[in-house]
N, C-alpha and C positions, 0 to 999 in steps of 0.2 A: 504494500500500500504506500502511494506517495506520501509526504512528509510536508505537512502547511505550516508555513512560518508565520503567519496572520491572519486573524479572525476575516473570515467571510460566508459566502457558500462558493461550494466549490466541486465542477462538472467531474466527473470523470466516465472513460468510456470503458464500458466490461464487455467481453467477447461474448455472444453468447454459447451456451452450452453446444447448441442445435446450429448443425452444416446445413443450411437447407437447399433443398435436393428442386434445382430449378425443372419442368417439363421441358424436352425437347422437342423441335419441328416437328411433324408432323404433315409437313403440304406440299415442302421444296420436290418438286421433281426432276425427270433425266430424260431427255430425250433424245431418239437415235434416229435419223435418217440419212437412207443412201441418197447423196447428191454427187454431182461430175464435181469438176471445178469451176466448170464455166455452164451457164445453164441458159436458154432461151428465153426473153420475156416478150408477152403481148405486149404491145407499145400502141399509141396512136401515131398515124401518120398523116400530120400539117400538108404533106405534100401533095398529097392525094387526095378523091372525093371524101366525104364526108363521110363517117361511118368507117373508112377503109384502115385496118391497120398493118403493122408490119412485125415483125418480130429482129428484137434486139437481143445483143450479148450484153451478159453479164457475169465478168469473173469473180468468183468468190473470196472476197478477204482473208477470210478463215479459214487456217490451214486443214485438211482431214486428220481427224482420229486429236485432233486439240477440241475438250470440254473448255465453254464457256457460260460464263452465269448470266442468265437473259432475267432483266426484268422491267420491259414493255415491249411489245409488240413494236414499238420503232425501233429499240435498237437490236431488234431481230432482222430487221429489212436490210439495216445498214450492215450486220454482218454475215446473214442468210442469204439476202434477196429479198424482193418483194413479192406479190403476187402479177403485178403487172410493172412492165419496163416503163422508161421517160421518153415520152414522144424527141427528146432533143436529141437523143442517141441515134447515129446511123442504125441503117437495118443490116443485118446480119447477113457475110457472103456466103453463107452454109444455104447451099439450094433448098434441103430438104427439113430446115426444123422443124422444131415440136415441141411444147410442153416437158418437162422432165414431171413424171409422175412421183418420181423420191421426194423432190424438191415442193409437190404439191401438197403431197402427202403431210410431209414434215412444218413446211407453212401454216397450211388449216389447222394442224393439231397444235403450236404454239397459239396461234389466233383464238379458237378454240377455247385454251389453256386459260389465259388472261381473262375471255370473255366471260367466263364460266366462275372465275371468283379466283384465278390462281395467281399469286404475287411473284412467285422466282422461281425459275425452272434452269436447267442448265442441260447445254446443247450440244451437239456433235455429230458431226454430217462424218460418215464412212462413206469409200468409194463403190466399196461391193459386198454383198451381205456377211461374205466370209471373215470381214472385218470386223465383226460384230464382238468378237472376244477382244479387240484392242482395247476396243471404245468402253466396254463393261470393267477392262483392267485400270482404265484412266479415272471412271467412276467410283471405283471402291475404294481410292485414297481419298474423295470427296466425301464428310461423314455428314452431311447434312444433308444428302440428297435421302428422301422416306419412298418416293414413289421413280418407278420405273417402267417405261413404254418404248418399244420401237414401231412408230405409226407406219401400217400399212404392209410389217412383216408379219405373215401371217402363217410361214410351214414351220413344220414341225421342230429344225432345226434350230430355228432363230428363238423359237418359244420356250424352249427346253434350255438354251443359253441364259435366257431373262432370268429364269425360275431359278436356274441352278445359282447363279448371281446373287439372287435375294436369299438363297438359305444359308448361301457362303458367307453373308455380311450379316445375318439375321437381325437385320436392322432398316428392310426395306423391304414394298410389295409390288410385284407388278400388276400393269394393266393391261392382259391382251386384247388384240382384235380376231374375231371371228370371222369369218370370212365374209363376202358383201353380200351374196343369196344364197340359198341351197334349194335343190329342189326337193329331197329328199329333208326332211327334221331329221330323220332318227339317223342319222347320220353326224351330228352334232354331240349325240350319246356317246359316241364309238371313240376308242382312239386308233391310230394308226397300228397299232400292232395287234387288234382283234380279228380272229377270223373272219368277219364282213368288214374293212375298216373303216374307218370315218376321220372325223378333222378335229376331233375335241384333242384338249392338252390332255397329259397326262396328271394324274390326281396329284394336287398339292393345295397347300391350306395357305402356301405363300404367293397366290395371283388369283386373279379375279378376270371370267372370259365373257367377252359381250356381243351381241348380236341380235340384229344385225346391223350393216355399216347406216351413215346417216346422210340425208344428203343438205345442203350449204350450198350458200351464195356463193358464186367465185365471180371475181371482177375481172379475169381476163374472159371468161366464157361467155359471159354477158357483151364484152364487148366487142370478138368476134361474131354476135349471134345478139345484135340489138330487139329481134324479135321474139328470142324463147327469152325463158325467165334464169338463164345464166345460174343453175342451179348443177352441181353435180355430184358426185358420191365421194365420200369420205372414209376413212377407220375413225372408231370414236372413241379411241383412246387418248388423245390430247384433251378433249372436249370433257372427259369424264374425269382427268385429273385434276381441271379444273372444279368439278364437282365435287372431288373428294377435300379440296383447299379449301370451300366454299363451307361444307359442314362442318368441315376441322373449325375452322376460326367461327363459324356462328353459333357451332353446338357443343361441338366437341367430337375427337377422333374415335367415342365411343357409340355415337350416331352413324346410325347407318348409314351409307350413301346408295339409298333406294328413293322410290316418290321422288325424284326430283327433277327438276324441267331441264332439260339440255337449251341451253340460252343457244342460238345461230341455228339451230337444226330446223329445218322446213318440211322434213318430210323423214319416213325409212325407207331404205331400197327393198326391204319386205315386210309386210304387212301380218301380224300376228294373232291370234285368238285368242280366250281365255284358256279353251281345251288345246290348245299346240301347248302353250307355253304351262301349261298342269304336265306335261311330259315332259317340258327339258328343266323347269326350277329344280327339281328335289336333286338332278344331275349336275347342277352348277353352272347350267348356262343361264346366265341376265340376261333376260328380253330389253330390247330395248322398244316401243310400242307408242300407238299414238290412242291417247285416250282424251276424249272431251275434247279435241283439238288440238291437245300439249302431246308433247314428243319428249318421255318421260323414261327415267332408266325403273326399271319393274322388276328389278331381282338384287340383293346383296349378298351373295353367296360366293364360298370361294370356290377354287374349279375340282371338282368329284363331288359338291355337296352334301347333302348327307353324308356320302362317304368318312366324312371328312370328323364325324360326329361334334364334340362340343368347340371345333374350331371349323366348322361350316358355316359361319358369315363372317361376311369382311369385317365387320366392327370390332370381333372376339380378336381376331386373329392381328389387328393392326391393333388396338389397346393395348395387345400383350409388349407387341415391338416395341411401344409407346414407355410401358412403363419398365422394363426389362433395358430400356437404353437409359435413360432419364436414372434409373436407381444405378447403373453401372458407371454412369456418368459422374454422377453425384456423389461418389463413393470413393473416386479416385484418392482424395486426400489421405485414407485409410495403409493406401501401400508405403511398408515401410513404416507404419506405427510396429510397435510392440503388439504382438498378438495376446491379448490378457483377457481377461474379464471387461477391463474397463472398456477397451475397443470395442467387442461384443453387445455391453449397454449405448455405447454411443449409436454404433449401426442400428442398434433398436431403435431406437430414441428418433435418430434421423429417419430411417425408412418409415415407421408409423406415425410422423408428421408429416410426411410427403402424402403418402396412401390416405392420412385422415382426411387430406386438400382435396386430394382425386374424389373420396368417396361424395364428400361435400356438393363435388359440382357434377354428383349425378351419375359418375361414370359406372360407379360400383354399387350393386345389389345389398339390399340390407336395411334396416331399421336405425344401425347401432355400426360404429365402426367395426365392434368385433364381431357379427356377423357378416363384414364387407371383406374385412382382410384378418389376414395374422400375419406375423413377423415373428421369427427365431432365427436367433444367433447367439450360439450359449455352448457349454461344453460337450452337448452332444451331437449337432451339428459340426463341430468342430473338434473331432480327437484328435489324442496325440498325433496320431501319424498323420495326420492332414498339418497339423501344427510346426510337424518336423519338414513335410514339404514346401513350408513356408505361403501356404493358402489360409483365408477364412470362408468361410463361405454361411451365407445368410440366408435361408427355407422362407420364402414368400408363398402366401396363399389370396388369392382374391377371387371374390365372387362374381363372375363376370355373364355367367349362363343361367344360374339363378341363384338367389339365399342361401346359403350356408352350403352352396356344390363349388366347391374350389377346384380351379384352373392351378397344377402344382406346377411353378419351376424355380430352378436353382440359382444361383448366382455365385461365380466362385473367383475372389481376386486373392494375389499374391502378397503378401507381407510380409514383415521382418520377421524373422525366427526371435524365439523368447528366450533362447538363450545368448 
């Protein structure tokens, strides 16, 4: 205690006992597409009648397989491209251009992204799909990114990359796209490797598969084609991580991202039942559907569903990531303390003020905190010989599926040996 030489009052500041354990993002997304380097834009052309336009270059700034952090839609155009070129630019000496559909693809879904309620996304154009493992290797030292898409990939290899990605960093989910129609539903059941096969992913509780594609304004279609309504098809993967941004910040990541209105979307490229889509929910496919007029995402499930038991919807299955990074996070200060008793009460102490917060706003089941959660970290969680390996590790339990049914996982950091 300091030492006052003269009557007064006098401040002092005490540390508190309690680390507290901040929530991490939850919204920041990643997104991949194949673009050239140089790509084609609609342009208008001053030169010409009215209406007529021409197609310009445009070389890409940004190098491939380099992530960057986007956040608006302008400075996406200045380092992506736009949707439409600058009538001021020559027309292009390539006799035969065309739209690059990567570049379309990847555009709508950052526009999309923003539209839909998403604030920061971070980006990276590959040159060919096989690229696909650079651009996922450039993302995993980025730890803020929670959501993962690559708009517009939609076979099996590219999909199985994603997933594998988010279990490898188990700190992120993805969003695939399904294909744009099928003629066949039960095809959407199936995976590639069943004896009839089909297009569905393979079962995991870390992505979330949607269908079907959507269709969006595009301003170069419209102004090639000033008579149709410059409408065309999409993946709604960008579109829907801005949906998942939109609940994160208005409700919380333990709100579904179902019922919700896809902002930009004007139409589906197929049209859905009540009785179709009774046969693909319980499988984990998310209808995407136009009901009352709105063009609404109609499923929260992760992909096998059911399958998938008490982490088949998106909500369970990203809260967990939510609170499992956030408590991992928060925790750091721990490495390298003395493995004691006293360390053990601290991690109490901090994790069941954090979890008391979470249950507070809703996220967690329960009347009473301690039908919401428990926390142990105590000597039998922690034997000698984990002690000797210089770990603690902390038993969280949270209700997250209903009342007193706990979702169990572990948490195990490294620290000082006690002797």
């Amino acid at each position: 205690m300091s030492q006052y030489l003269s009557p007064g009052v006098h401040v002092e500041e005490v540390p508190s006992a309690i680390k507290a354990i901040a929530g991490v993002s939850t919204s920041t997304a990643a997104f991949i597409g194949v673009v050239p380097d140089t790509i084609y834009q609609v342009a208008k052309d001053p030169e010409a009648a009215p209406g007529m336009t021409k197609f310009v270059d445009f070389s890409l700034p940004t190098a491939a397989g380099t992530p960057m952090l986007i956040t608006s839609w302008t400075q996406f155009t200045r380092a992506f491209g736009d949707l439409i070129g600058s009538e001021a630019a020559a027309a292009t000496a390539d006799p035969s251009p065309a739209i690059d559909a990567g570049h379309q693809h990847l555009a709508h879904a950052v526009y999309g992204f923003f539209n839909n309620g998403g604030s920061r996304c971070y980006v990276v154009r590959i040159l060919a799909a096989a690229d696909l493992d650079n651009a996922l290797k450039a993302f995993a030292a980025i730890d803020e990114i929670a959501l993962v898409a690559a708009p517009g990939l939609t076979d099996e290899a590219s999909r199985d990359k994603l997933v594998t990605h988010c279990v490898s960093t188990s700190d992120r989910f993805a969003i695939l796209d399904g294909p744009e129609s099928v003629s066949d539903l039960t095809t959407l059941t199936r995976i590639a490797a069943d004896a009839n096969p089909g297009v569905m992913p393979r079962k995991t509780d870390y992505a979330a598969w949607y269908f079907p594609w959507i269709r969006v304004f595009d301003p170069a279609t419209k102004m090639q084609s000033a008579a149709g309504d410059g409408a065309i098809a999409v993946p709604p993967s960008g579109h829907l991580a801005g949906i998942y941004a939109r609940v994160d910040n208005l409700r919380g990541v333990h709100k579904a991202p179902g019922n919700e209105a896809i902002f930009g979307a004007l139409d589906v490229t197929q049209a859905l039942s009540k009785a179709e889509q009774d046969g693909l929910n319980p499988k984990g496919v998310n209808c995407i559907r136009v009901l009352n007029d709105n063009i609404l995402v109609w499923g929260a499930r992760t992909v096998g569903g059911d399958a998938n038991a008490d982490l088949k919807y998106i909500n369970v299955r990203r809260t967990l990531l939510f609170l499992r990074e956030s408590i991992d996070e928060g925790l750091q200060w721990a490495v390298f303390e003395p493995n004691t008793p006293a360390l053990w009460q601290k991690i109490n102490r901090n994790v069941t003020a954090f979890l008391t917060n979470v249950w507070r706003s809703g996220a967690l089941f329960g009347s009473t905190p301690q039908e919401a959660f428990y926390v142990r970290c105590d000597a039998e969680t922690n034997p000698p010989e984990l002690r000797e390996l210089g770990q603690v590790v902390t038993e969280i339990g949270v209700s997250i599926v209903r009342p007193a049914e706990f979702v169990i996982f572990r948490i195990s950091q490294f620290v000082a040996s006690t002797k």
